[in-house]
N, CA, C and O atoms as a GROMACS GRO file, in nm:
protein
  276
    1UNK      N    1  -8.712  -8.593  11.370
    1UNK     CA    2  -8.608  -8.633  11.278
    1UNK      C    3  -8.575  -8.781  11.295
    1UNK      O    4  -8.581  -8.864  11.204
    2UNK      N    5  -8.544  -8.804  11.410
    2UNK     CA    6  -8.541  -8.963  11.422
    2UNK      C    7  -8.622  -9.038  11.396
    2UNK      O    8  -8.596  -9.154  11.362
    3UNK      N    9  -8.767  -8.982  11.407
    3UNK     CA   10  -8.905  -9.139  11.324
    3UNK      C   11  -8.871  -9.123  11.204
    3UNK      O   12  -8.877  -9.228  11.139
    4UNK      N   13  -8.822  -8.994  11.121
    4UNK     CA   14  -8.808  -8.999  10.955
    4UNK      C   15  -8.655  -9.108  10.918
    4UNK      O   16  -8.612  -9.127  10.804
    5UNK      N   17  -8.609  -9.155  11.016
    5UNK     CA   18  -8.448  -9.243  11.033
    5UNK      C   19  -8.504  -9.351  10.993
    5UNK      O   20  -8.508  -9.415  10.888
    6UNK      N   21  -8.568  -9.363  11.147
    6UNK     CA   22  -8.659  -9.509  11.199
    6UNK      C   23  -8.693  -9.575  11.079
    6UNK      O   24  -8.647  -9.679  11.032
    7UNK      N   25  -8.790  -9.489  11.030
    7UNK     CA   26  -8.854  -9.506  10.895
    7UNK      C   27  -8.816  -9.554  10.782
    7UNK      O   28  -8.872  -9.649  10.726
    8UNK      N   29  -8.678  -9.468  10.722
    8UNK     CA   30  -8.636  -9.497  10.675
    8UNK      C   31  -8.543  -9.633  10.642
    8UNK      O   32  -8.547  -9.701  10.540
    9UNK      N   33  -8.469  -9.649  10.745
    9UNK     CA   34  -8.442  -9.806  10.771
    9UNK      C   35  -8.513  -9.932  10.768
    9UNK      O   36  -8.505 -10.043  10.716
   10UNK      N   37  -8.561  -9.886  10.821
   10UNK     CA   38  -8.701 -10.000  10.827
   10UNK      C   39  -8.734 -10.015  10.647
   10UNK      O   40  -8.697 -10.091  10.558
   11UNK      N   41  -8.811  -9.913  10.657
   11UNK     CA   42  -8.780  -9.924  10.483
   11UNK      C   43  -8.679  -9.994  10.387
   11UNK      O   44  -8.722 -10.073  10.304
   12UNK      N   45  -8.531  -9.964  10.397
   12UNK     CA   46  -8.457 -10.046  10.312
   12UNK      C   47  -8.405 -10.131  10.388
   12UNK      O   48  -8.318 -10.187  10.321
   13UNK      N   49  -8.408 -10.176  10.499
   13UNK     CA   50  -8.420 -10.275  10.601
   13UNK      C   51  -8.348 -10.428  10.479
   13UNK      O   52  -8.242 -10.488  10.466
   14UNK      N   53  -8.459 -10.429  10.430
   14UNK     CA   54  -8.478 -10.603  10.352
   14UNK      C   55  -8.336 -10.564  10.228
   14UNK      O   56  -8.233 -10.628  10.209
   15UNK      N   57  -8.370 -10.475  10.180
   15UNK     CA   58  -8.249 -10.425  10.038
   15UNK      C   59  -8.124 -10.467  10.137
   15UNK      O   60  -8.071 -10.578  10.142
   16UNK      N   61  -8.095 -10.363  10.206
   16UNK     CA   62  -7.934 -10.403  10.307
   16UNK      C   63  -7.955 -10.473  10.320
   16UNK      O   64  -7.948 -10.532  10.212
   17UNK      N   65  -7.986 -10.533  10.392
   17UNK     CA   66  -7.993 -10.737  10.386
   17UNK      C   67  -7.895 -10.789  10.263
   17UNK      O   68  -7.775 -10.804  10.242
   18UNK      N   69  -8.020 -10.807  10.197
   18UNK     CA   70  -8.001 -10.882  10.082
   18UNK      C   71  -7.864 -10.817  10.009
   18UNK      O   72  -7.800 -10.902   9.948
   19UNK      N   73  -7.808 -10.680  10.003
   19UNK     CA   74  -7.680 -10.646   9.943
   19UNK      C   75  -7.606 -10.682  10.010
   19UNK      O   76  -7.496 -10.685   9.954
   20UNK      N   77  -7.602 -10.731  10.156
   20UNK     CA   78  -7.471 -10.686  10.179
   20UNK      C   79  -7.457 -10.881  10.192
   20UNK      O   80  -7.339 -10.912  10.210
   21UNK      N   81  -7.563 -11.018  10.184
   21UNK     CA   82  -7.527 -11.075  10.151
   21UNK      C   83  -7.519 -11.153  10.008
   21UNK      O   84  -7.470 -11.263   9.981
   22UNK      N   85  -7.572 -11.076   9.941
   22UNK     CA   86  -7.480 -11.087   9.758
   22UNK      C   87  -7.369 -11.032   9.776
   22UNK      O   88  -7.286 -11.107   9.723
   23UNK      N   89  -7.304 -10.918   9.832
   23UNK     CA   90  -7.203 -10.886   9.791
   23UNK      C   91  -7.171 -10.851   9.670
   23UNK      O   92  -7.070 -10.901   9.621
   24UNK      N   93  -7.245 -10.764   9.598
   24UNK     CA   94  -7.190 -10.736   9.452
   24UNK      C   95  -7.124 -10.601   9.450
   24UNK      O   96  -7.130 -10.503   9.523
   25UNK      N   97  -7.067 -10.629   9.352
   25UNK     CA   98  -6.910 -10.475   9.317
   25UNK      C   99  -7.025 -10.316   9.315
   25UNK      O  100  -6.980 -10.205   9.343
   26UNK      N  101  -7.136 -10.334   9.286
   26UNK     CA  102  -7.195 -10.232   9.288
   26UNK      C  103  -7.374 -10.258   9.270
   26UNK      O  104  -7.446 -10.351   9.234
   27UNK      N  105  -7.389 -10.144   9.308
   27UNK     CA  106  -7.556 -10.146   9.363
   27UNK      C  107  -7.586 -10.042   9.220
   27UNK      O  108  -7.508  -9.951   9.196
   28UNK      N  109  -7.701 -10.066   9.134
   28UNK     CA  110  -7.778  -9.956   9.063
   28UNK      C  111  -7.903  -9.869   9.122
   28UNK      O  112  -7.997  -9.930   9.173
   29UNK      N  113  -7.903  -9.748   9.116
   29UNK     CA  114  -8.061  -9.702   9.160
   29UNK      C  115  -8.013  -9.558   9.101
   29UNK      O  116  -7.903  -9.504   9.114
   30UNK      N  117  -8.163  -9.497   9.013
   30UNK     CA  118  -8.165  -9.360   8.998
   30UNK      C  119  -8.228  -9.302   9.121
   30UNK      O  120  -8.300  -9.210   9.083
   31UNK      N  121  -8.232  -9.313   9.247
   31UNK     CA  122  -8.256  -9.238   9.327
   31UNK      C  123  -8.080  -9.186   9.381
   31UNK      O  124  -8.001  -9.277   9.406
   32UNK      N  125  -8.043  -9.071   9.391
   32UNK     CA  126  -7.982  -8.990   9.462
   32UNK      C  127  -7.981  -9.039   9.639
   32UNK      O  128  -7.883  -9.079   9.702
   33UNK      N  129  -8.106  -9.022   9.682
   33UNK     CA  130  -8.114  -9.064   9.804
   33UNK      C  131  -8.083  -9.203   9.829
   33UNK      O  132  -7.999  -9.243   9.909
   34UNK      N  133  -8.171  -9.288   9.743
   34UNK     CA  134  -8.136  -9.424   9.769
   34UNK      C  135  -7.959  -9.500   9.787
   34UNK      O  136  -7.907  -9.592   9.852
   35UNK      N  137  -7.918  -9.402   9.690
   35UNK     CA  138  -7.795  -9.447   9.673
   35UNK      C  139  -7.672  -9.398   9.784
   35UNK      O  140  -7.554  -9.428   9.768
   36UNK      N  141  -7.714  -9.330   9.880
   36UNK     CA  142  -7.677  -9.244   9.962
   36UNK      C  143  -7.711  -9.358  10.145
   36UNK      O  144  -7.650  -9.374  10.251
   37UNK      N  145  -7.828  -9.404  10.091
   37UNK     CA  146  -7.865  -9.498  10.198
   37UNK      C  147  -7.777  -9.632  10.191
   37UNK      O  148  -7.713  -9.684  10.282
   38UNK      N  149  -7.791  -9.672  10.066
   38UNK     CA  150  -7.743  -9.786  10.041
   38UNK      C  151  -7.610  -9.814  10.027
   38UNK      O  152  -7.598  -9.921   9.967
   39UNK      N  153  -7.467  -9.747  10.066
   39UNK     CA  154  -7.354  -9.701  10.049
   39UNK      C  155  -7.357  -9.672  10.201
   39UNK      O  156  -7.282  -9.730  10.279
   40UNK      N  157  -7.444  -9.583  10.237
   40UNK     CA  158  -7.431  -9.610  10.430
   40UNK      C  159  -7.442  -9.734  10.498
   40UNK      O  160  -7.354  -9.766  10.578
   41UNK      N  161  -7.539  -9.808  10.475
   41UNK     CA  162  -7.559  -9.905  10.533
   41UNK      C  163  -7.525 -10.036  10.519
   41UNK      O  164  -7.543 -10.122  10.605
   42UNK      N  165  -7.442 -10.066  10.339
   42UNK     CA  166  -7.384 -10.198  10.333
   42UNK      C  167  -7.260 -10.190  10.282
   42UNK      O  168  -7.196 -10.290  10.251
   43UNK      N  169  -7.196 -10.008  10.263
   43UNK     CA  170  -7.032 -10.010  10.235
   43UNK      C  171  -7.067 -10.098  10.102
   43UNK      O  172  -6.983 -10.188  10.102
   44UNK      N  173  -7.156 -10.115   9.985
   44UNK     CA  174  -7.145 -10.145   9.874
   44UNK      C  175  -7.169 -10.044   9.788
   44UNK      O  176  -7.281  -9.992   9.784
   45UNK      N  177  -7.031  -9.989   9.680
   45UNK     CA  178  -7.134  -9.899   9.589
   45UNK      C  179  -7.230  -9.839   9.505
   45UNK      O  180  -7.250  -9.893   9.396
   46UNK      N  181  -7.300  -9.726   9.540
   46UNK     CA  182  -7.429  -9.728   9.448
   46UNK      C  183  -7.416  -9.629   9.358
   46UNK      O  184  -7.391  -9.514   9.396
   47UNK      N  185  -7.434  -9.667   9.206
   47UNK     CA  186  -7.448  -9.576   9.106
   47UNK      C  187  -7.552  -9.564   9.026
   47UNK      O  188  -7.625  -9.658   8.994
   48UNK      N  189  -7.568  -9.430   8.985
   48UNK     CA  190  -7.692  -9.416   8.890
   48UNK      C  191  -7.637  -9.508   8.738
   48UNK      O  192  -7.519  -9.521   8.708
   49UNK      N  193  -7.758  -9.565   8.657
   49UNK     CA  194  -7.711  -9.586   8.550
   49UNK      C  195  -7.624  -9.576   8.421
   49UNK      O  196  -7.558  -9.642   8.341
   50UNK      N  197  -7.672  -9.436   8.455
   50UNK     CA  198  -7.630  -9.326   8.333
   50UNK      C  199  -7.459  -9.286   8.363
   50UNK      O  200  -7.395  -9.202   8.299
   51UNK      N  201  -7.420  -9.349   8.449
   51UNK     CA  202  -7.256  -9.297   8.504
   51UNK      C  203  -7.212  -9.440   8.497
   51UNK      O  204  -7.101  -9.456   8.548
   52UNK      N  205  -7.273  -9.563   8.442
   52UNK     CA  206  -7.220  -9.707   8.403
   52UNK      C  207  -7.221  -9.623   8.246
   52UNK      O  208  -7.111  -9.589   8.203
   53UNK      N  209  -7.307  -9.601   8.189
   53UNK     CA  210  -7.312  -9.592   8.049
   53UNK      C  211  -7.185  -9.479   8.048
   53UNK      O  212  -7.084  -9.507   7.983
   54UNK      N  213  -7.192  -9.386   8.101
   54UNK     CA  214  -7.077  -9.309   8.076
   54UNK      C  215  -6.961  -9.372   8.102
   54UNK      O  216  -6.880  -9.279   8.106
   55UNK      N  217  -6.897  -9.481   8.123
   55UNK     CA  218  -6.821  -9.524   8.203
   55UNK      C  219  -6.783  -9.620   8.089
   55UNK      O  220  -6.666  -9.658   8.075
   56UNK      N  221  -6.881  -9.656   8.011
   56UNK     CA  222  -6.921  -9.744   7.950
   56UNK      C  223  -6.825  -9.689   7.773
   56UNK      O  224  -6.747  -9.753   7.702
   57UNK      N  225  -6.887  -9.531   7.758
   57UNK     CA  226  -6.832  -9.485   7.665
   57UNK      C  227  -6.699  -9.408   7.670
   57UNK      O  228  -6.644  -9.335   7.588
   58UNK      N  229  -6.665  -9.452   7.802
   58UNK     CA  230  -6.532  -9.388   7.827
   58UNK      C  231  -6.533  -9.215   7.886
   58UNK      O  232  -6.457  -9.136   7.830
   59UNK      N  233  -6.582  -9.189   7.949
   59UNK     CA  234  -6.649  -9.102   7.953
   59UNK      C  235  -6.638  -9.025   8.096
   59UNK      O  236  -6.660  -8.908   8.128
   60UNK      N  237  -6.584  -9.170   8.187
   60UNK     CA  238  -6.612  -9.162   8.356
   60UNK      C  239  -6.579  -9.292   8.388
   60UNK      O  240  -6.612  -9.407   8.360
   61UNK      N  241  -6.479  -9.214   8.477
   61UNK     CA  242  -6.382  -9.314   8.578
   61UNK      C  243  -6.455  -9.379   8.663
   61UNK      O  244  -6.482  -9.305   8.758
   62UNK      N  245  -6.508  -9.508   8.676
   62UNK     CA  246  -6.557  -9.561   8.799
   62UNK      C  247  -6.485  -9.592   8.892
   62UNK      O  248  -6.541  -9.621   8.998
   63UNK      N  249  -6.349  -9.595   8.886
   63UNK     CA  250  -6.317  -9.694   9.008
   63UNK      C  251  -6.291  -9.624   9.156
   63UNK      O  252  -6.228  -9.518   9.150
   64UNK      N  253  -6.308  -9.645   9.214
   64UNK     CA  254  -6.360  -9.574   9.370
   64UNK      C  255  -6.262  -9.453   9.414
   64UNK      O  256  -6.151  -9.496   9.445
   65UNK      N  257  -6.272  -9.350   9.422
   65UNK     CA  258  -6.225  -9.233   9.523
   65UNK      C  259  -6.184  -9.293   9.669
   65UNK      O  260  -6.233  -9.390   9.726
   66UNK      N  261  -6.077  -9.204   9.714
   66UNK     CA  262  -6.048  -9.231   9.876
   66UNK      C  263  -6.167  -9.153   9.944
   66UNK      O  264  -6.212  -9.042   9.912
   67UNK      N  265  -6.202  -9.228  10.033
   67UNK     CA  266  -6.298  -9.162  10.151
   67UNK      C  267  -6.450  -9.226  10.067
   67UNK      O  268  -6.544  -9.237  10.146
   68UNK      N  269  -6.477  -9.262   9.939
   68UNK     CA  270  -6.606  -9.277   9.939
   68UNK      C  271  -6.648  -9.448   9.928
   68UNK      O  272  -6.582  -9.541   9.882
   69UNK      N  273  -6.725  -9.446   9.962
   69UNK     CA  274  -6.764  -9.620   9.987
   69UNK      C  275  -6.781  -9.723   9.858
   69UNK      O  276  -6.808  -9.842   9.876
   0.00000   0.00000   0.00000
């Protein structure tokens, strides 16, 4: 379980980086997982597209929940 961690980090390794020095109000990715990584590791939020567009048509509240990043 821990080389699949290892791995994984290493992997978005360069992304955290680079988000957490842009600093932007929010991260996009249709991965589920990705967005799950990327919210762990730079406390920036990540949303699927389709929940901007809903958000967009009024549709869905974006602005942050207590407890979620």
């Amino acid at each position: 379980m821990r080389e699949r961690y290892d791995v994984a980090v290493k992997t978005g390794g360069d992304l955290f980086a680079q988000t957490r020095r842009a600093a932007p109000d929010l991260v996009l990715t249709d991965s589920e997982t990705c967005r799950w990584w990327i919210e762990r590791h730079t406390r920036v939020r990540a949303r699927h597209p389709l929940e901007i567009l809903a958000a967009s048509l009024g549709l869905e509240d974006l602005r942050p929940h207590s407890g979620r990043a």
